[in-house]
Backbone bond lengths (Angstrom), bond angles and torsions (degrees), N, CA, C in turn:
res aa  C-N    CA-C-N  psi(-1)  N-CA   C-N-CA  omega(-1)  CA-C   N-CA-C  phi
1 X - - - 1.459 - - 1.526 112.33 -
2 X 1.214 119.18 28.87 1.373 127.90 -170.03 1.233 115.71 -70.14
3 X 1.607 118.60 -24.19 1.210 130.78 -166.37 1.376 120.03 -110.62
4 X 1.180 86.69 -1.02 2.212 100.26 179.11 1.465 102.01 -69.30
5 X 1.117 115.22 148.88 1.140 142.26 149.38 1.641 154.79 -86.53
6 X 1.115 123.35 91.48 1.418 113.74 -146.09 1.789 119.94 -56.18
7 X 1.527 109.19 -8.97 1.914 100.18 152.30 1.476 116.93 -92.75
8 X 1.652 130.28 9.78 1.011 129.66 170.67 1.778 128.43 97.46
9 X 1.417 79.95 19.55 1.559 90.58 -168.06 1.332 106.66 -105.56
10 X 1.102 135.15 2.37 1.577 145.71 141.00 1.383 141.15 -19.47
11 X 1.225 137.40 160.17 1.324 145.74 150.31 1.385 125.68 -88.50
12 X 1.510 130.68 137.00 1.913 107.79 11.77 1.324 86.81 -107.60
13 X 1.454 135.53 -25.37 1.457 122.62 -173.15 1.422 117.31 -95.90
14 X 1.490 108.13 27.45 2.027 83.21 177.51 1.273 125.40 49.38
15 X 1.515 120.41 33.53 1.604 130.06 156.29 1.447 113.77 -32.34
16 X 0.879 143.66 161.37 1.141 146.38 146.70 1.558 122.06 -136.64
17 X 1.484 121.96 132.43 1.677 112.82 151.19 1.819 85.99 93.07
18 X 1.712 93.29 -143.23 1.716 104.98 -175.17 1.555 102.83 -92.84
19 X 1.386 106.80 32.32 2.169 104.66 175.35 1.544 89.76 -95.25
20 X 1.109 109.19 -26.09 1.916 115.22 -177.84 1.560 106.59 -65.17
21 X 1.349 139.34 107.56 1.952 130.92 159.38 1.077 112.57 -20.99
22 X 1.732 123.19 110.66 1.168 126.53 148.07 1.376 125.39 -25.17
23 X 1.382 126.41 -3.35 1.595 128.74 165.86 1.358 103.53 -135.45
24 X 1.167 126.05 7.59 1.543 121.83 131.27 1.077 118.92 -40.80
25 X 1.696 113.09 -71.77 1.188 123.55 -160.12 1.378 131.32 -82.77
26 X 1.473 109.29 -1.49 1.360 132.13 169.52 1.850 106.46 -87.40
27 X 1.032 98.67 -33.86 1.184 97.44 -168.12 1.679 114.71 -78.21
28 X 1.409 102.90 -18.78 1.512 108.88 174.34 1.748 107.35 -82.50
29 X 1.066 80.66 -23.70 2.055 78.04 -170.31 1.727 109.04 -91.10
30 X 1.409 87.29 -5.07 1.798 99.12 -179.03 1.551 89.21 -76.65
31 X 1.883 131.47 -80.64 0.849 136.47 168.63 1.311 122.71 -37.08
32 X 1.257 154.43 -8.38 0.923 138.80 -172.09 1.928 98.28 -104.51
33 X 1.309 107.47 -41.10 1.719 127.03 155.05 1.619 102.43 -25.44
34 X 0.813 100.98 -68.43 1.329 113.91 -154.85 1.502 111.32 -75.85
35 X 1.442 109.59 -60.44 2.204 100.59 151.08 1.502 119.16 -38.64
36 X 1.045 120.00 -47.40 1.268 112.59 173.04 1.544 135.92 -69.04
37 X 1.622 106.66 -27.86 1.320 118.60 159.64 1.124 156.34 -77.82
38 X 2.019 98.86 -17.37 1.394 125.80 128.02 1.247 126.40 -59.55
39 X 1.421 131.31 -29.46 1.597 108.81 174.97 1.233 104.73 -109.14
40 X 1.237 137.01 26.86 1.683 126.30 -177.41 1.537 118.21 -163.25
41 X 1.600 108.28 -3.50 1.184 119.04 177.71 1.842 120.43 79.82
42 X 0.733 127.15 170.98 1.841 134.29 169.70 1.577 106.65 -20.46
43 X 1.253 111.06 -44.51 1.646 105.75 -158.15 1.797 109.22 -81.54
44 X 1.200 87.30 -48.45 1.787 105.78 175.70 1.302 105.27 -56.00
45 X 1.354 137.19 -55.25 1.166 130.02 166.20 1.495 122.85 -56.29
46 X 0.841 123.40 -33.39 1.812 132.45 169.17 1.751 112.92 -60.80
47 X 1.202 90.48 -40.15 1.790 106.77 -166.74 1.685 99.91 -69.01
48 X 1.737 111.84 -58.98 1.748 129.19 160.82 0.979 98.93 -6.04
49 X 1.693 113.13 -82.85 1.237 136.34 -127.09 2.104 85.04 -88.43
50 X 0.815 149.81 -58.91 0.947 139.56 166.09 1.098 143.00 -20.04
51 X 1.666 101.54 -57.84 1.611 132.00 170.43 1.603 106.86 -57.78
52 X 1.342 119.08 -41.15 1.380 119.27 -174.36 1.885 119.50 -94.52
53 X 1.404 99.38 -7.86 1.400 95.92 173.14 1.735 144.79 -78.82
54 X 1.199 106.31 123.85 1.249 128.80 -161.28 1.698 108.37 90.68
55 X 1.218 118.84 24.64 1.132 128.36 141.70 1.400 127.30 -132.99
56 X 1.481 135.86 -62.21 1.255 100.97 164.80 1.560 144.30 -72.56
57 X 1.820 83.54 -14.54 1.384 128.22 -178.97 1.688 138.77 -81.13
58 X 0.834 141.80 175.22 1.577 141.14 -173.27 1.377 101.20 -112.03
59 X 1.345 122.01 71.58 1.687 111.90 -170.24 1.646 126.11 -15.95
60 X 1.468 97.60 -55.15 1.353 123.25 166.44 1.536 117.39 -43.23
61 X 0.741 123.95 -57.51 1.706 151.80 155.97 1.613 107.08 -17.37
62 X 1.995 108.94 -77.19 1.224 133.46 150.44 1.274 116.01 -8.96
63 X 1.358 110.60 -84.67 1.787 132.21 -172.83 1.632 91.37 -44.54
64 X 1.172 121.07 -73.49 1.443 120.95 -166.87 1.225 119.59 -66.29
65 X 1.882 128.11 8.80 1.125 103.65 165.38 1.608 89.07 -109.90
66 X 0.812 141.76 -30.58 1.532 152.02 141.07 1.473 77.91 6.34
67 X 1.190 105.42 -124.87 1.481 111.77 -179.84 1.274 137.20 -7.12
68 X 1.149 129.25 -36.72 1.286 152.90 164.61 1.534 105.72 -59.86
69 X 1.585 113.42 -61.71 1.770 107.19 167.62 1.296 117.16 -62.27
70 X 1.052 124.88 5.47 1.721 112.49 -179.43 1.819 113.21 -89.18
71 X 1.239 108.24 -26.25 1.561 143.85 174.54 1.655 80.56 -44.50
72 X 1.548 100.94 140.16 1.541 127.44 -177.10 1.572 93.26 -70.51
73 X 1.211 143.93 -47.56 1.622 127.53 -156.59 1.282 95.11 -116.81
74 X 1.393 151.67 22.16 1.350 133.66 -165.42 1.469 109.49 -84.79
75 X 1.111 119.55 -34.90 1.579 124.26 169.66 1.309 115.72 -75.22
76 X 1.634 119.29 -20.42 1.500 121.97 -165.22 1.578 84.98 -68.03
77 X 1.589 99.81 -80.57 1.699 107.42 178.89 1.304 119.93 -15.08
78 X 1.148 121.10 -85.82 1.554 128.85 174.14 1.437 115.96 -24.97
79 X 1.315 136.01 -47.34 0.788 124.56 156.50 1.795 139.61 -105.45
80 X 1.536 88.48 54.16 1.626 103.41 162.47 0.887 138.73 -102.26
81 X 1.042 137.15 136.81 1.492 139.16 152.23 1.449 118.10 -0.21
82 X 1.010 114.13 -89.86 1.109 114.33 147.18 2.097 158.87 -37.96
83 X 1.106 93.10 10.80 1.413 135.67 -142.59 2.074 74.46 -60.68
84 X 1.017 122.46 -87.18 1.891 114.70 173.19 1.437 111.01 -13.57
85 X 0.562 116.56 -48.52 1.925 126.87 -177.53 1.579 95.22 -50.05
86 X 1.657 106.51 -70.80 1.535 95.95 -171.21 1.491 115.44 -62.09
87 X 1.600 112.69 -28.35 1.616 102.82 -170.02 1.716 98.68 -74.50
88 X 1.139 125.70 -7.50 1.387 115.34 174.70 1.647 114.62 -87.68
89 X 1.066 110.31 -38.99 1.600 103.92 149.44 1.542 129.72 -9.99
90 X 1.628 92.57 -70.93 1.235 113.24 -167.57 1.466 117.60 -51.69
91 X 1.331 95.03 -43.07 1.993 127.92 -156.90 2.207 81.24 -51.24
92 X 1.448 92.70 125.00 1.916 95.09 165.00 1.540 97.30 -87.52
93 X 1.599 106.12 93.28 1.407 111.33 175.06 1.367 114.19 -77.98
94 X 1.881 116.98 -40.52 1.178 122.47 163.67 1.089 131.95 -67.60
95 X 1.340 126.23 13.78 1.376 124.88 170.30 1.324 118.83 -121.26
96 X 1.172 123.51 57.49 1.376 132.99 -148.04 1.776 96.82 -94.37
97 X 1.211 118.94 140.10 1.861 121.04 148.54 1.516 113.02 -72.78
98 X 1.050 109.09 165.10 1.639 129.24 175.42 1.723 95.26 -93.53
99 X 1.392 97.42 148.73 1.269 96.46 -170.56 1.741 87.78 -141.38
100 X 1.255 114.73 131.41 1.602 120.51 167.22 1.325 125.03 -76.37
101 X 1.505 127.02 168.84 1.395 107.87 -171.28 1.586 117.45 -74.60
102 X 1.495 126.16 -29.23 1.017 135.08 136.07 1.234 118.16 -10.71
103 X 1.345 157.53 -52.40 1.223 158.89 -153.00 1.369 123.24 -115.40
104 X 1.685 102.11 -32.51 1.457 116.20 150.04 1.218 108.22 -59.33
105 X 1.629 135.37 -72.13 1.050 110.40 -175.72 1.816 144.38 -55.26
106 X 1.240 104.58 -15.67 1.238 132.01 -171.57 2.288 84.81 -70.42
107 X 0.986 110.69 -67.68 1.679 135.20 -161.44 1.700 81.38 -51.95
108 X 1.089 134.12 -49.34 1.248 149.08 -142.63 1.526 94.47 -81.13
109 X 1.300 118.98 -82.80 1.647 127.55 146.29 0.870 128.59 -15.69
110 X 1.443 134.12 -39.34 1.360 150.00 171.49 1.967 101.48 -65.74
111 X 1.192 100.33 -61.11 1.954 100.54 -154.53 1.746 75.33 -80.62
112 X 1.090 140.45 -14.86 1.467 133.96 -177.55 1.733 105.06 -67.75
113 X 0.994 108.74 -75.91 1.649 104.04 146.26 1.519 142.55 5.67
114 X 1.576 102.04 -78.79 1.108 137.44 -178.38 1.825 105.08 -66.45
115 X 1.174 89.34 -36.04 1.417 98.05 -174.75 2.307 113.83 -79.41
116 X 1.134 99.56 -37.01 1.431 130.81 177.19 1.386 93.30 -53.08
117 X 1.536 111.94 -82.87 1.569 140.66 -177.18 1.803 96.78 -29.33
118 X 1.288 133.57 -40.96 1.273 108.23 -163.85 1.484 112.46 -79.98
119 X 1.174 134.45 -8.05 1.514 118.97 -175.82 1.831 88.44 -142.41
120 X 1.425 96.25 148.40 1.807 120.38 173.68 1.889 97.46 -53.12
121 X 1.108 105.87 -55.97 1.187 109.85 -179.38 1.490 142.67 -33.27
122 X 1.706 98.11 -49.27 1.364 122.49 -172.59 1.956 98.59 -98.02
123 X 0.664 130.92 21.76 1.685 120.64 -176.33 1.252 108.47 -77.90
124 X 1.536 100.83 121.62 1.971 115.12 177.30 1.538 89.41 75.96
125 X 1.138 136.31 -5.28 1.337 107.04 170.81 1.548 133.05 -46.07
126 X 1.412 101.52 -66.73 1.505 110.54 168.30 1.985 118.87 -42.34
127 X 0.951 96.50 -35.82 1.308 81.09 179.54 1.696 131.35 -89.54
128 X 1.392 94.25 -15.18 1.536 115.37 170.70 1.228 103.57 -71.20
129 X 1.346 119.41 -68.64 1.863 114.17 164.88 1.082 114.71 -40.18
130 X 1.733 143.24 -33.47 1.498 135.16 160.27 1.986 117.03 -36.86
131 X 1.877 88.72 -54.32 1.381 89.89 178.41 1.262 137.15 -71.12
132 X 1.468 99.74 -29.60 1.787 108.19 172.80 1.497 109.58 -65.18
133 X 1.139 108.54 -44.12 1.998 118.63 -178.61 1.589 86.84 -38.85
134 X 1.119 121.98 -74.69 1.371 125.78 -146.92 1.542 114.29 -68.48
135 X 1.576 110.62 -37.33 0.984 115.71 159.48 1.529 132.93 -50.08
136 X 1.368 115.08 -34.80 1.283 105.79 -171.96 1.553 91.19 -96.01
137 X 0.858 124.30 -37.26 2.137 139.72 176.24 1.893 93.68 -39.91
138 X 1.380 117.07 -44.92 1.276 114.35 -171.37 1.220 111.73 -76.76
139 X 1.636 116.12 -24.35 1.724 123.22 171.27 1.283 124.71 -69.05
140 X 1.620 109.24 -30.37 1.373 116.41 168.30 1.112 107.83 -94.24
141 X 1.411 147.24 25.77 1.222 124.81 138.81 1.650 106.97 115.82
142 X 1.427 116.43 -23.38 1.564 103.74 -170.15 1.270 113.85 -46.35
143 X 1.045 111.15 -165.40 1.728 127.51 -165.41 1.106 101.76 -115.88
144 X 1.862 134.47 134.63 1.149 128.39 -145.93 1.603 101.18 -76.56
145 X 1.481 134.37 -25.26 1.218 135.51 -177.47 1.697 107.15 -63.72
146 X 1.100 100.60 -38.26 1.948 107.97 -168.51 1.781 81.14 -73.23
147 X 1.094 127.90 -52.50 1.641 126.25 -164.35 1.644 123.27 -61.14
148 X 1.713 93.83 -16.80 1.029 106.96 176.82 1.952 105.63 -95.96
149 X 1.007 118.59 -27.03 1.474 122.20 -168.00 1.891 91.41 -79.45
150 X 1.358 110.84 -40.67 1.657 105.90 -166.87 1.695 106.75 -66.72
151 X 1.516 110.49 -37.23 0.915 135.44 -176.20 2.047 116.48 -41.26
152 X 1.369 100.77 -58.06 1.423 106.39 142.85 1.094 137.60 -61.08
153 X 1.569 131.88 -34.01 1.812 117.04 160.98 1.456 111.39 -53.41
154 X 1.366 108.72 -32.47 1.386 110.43 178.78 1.432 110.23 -48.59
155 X 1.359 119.53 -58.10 1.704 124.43 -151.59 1.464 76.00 -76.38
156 X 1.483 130.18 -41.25 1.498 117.13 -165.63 1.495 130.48 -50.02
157 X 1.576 109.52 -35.57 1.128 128.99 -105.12 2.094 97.95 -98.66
158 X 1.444 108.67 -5.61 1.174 131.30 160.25 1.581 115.82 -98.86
159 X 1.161 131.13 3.99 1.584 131.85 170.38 1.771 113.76 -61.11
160 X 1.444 112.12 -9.03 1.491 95.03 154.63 1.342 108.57 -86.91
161 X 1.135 155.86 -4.14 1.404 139.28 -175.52 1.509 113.51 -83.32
162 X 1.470 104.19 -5.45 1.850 120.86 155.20 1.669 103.26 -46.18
163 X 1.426 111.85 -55.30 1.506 117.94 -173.73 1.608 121.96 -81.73
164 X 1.592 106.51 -10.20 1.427 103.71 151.81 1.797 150.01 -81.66
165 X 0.961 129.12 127.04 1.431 126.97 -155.52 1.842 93.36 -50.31
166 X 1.311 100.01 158.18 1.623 107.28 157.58 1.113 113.54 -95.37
167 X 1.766 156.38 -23.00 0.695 134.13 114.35 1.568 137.88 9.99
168 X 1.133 124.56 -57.65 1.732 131.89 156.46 1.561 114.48 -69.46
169 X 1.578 99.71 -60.40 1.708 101.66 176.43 1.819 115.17 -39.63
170 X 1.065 100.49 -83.95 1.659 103.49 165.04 1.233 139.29 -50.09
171 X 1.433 115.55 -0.48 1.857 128.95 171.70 1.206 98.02 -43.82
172 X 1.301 125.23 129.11 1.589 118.02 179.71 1.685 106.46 -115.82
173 X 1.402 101.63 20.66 1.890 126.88 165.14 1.493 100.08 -93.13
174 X 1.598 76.34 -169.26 1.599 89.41 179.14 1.604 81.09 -108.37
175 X 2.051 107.33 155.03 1.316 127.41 178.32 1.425 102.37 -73.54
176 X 1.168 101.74 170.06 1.895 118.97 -179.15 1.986 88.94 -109.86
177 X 1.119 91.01 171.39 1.775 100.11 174.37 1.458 106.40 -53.07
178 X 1.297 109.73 -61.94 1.765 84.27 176.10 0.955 137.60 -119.61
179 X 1.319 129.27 53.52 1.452 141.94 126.40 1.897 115.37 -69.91
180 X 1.597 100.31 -24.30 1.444 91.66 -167.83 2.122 85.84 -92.52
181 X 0.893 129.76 -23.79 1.314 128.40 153.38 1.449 115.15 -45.40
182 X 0.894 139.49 -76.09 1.376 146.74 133.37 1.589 119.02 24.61
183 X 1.497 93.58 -72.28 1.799 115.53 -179.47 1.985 96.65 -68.63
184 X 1.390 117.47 -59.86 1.687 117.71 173.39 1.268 123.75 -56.14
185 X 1.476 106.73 11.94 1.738 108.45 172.61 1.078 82.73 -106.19
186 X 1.383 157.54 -87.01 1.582 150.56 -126.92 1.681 93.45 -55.03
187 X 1.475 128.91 3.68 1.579 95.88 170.84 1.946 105.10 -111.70
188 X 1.447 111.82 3.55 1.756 127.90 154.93 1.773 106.29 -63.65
189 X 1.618 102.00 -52.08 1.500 101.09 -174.07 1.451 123.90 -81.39
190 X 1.221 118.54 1.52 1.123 132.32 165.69 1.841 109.64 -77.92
191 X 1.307 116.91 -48.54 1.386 119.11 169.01 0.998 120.57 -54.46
192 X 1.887 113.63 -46.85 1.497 119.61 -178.93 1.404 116.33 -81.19
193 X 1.504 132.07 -9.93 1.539 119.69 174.54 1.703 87.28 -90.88
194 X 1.257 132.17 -44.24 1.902 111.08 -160.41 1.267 102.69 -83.65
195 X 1.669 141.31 -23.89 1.086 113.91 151.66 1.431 143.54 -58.19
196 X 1.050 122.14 -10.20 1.608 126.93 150.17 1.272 126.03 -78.63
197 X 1.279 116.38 -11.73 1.584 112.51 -170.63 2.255 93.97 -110.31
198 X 1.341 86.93 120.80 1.761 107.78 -155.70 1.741 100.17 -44.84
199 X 1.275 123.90 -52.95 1.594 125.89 -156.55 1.966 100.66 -94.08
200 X 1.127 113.61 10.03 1.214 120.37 -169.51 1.865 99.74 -142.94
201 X 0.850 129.87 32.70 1.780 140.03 -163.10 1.351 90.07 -104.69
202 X 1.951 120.48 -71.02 1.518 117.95 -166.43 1.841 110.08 -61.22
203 X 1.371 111.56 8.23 1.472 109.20 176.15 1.166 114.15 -94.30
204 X 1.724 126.97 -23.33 1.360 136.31 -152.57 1.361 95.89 -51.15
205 X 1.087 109.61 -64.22 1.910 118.96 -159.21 1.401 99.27 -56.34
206 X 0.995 128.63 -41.10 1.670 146.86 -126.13 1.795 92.34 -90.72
207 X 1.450 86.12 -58.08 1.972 98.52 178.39 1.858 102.36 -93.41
208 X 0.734 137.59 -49.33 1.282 124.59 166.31 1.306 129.29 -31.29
209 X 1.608 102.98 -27.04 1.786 98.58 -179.77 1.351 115.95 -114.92
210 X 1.227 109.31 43.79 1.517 124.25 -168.92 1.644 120.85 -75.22
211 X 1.311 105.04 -26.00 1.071 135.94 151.71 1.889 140.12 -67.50
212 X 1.662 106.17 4.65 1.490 122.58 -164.10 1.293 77.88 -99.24
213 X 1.368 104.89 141.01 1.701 116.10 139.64 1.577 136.38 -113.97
214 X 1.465 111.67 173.38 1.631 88.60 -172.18 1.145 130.85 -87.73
215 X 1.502 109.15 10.31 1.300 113.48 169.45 0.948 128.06 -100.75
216 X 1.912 117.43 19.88 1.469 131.70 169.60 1.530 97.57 86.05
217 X 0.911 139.06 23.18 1.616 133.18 -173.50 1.581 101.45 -132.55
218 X 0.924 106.62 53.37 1.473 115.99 -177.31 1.427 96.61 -131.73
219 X 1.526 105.91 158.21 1.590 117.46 146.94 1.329 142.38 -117.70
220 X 1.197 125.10 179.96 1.821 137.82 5.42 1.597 97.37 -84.13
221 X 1.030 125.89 -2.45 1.434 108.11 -176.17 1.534 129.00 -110.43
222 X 1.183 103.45 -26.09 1.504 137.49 177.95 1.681 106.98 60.38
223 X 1.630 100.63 73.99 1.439 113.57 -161.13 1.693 96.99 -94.96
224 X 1.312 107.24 127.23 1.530 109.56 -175.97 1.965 98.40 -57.87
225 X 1.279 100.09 -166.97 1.631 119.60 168.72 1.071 131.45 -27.77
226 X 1.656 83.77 -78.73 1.631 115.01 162.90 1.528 124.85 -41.00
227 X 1.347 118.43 -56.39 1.323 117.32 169.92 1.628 121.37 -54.95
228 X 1.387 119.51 -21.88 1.468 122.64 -168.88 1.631 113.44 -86.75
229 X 1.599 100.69 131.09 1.737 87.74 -165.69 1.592 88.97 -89.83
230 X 1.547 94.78 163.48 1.247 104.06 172.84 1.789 108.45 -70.55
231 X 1.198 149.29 2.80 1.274 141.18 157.94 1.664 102.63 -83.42
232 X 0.874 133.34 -2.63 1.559 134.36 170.99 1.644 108.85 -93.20
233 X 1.635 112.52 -47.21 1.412 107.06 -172.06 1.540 104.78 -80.24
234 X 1.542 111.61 15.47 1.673 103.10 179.91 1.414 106.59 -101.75
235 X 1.583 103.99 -36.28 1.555 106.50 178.67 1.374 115.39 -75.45
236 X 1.993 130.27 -31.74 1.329 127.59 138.43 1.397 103.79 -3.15
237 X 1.104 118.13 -99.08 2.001 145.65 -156.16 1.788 77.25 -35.47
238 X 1.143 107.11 -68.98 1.590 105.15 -133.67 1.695 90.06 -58.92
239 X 1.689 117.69 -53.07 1.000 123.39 -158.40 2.008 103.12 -49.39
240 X 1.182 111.39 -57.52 1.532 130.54 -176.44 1.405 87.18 -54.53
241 X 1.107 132.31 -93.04 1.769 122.02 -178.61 1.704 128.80 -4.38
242 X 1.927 110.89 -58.15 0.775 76.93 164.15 1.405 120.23 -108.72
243 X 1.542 148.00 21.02 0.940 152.97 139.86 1.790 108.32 -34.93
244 X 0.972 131.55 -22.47 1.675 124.40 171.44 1.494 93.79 -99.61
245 X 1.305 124.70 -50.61 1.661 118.96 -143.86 1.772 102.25 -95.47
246 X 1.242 131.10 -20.90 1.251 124.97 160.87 1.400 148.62 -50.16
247 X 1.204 125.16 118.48 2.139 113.53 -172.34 1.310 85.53 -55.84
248 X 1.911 101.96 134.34 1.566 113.34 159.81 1.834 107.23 -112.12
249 X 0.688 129.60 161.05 1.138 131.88 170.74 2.009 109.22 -48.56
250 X 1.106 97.63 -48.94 1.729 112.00 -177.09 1.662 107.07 -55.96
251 X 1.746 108.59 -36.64 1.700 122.03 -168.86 1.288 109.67 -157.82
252 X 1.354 93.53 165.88 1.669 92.96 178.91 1.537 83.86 -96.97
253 X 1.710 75.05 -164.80 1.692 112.32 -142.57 1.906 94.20 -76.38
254 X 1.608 115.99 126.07 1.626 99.14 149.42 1.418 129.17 -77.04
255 X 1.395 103.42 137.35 1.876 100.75 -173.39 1.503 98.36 -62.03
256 X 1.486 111.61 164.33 1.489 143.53 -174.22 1.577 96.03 -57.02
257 X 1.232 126.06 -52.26 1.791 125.20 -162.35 1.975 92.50 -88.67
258 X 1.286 128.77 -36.32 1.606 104.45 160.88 1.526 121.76 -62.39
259 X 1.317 113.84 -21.94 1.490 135.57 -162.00 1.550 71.63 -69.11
260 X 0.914 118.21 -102.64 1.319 136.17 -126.61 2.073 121.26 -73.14
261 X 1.804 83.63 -13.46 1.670 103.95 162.55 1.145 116.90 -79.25
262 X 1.592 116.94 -24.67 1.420 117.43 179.99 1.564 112.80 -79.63
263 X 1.772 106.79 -35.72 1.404 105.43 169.60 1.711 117.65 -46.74
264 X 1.479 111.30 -66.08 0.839 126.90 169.12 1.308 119.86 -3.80
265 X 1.127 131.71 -53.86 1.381 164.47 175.47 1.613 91.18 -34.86
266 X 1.350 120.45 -64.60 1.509 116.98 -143.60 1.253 92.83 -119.39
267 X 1.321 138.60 43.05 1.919 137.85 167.47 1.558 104.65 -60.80
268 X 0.678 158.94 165.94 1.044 151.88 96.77 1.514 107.83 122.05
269 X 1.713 112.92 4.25 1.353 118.01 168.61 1.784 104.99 -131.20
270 X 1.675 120.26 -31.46 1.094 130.36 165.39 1.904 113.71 -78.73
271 X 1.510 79.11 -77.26 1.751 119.35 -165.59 1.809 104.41 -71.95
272 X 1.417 113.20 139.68 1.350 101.02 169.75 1.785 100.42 -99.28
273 X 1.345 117.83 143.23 1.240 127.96 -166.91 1.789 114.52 -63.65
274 X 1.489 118.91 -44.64 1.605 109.11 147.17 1.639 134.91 -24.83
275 X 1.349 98.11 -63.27 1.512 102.68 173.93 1.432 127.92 -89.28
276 X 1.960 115.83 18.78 0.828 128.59 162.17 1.639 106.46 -89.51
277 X 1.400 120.87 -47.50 1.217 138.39 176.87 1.383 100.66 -26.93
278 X 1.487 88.55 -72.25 2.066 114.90 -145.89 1.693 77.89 -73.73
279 X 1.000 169.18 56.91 1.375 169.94 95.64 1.319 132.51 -92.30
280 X 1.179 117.78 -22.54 1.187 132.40 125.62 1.647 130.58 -15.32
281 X 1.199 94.51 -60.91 1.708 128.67 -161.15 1.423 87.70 -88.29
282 X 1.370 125.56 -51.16 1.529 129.39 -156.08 1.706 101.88 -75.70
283 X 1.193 105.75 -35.64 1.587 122.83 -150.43 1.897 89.68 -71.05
284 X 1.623 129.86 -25.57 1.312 121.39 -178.50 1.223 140.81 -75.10
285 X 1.677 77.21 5.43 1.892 114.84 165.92 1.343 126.26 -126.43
286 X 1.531 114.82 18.82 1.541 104.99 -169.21 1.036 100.93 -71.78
287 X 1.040 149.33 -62.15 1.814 164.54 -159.27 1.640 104.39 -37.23
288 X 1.538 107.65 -61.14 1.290 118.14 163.41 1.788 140.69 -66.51
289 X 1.514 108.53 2.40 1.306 149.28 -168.81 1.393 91.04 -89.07
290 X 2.082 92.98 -80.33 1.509 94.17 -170.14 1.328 140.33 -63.78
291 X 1.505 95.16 -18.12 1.503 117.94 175.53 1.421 104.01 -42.47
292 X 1.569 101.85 -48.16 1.922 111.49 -148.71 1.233 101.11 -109.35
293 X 1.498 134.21 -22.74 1.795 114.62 160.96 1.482 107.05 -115.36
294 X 1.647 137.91 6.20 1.696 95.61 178.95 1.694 79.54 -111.79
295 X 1.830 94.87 118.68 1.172 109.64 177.31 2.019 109.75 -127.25
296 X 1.386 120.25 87.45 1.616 124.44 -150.51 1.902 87.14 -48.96
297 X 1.011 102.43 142.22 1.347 117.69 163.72 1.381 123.27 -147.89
298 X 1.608 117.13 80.27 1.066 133.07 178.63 2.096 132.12 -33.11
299 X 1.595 82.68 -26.97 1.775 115.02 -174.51 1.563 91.77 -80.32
300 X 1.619 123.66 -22.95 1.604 106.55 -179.67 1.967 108.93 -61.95
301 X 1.636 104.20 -43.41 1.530 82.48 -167.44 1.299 101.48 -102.46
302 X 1.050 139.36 56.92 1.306 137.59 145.31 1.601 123.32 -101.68
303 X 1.458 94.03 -22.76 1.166 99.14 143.83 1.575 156.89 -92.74
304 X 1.694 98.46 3.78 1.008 110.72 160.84 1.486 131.28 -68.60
């Protein structure tokens, strides 16, 4: 609802008024603040936000950031150096709810989604990699609680590609050096958004390095063997699995027995050979897997 408008003249449904998310509508007047305060400084952004209120705006909304610029440092901040520092300030870290595993997973599913939804490319990805993780996680033996905790880095484990342009994502060329630089940061920003977020922190590393291989030629870090936990080289498998074996818009789908000859290929320099096995084994049921859990349910993040 990013694009609604509070007289209704918006995208895609013509919201109007309080039918628009109270963080919808903050969030447009945040961004629109902020274009304007990069190209014109304090005033231009004040003037925006004025000009558009009670029409594109939440009048109410208006007044209170009004107020907010009158504050002795509000412009200093904003434009600092440091400018993350202060929004972490802000964050009520100490006032946190308890959240059950139920609800984690639900939150998990949700930004899994969210995360899918931004490029043609990636759709149901994240959550298919949820299921393979677990699948092959259940062959090696973990314990259904640990299977359930990995299970979410999984859906996570693309949440930096939030911080990559679509512009690059959707290039339907080949990338230049840095755009394809570009694309090898979303697996840094994946570490750096779940390590701040408290019940999702012991995943950062875990899904962040999903992208390492064992022959040190991986990224962002290029962590030999040794450094790679085995909850990373499981979500690897799954992620690479279905990254070959999925319909992309560009190709169809490779079957499961090319899938998995082509993996084959790279054990023991990509893939660790366990969680090639136990996927293997898993893979003589994916069909019937996906059938019965990746079921899109749009009603999950709206309730998040």
């Amino acid at each position: 609802a990013l694009d609604e408008h509070w007289d209704g003249s918006g995208k895609p449904d013509g919201l109007r008024g309080e039918a628009i998310p109270l963080y919808a509508r903050m969030a447009l007047l945040a961004q629109v603040i902020d274009v304007f305060h990069t190209a014109g400084g304090p005033q231009a952004a004040l003037a925006e936000a004025r000009l558009r209120s009670g029409q594109w705006f939440d009048s109410a909304l208006v007044a209170a950031f009004e107020r907010v610029a009158e504050t002795d440092d509000f412009w200093t901040k904003l434009a600092a150096d440091d400018l993350a520092a202060h929004v972490h300030d802000l964050e009520p870290a100490r006032h946190t709810v308890p959240l059950d595993d139920d609800y984690l997973d639900e939150i998990a599913e949700a930004f899994g989604q969210i995360i899918d939804a931004k490029s043609p490319y990636t759709a149901g990805h994240s959550a298919r990699v949820g299921l393979y993780t677990d699948l092959i996680a259940e062959q090696l033996g973990l314990a259904p609680e640990r299977r359930r905790w990995l299970r979410r880095g999984a859906l996570l484990h693309d949440m930096g590609k939030l911080g990559v342009s679509n512009a690059v994502l959707d290039k339907p060329g080949q990338l230049d050096a840095a755009e394809w630089e570009a694309v090898r940061m979303h697996a840094a920003y994946t570490e750096q958004i779940l390590s701040g977020i408290a019940p999702f922190a012991e995943l950062a590393r875990i899904a962040g390095a999903h992208h390492e291989k064992l022959d040190g030629t991986g990224y962002p870090r290029g962590l030999s063997a040794a450094d790679i936990a085995l909850e990373t080289r499981i979500i690897t498998t799954a992620d690479i699995f279905d990254a070959i074996s999925a319909d992309r818009p560009y190709r169809a789908a490779v079957p499961v027995d090319k899938t998995l000859a082509m993996m084959d290929k790279i054990v023991g320099t990509a893939l660790d050979g366990r969680c090639m096995e136990a996927l293997r084994i898993a893979a003589q049921n994916v069909e019937t897997e996906l059938a019965a859990k990746i079921v899109p349910d749009p009603a999950v993040v709206q309730s998040v």
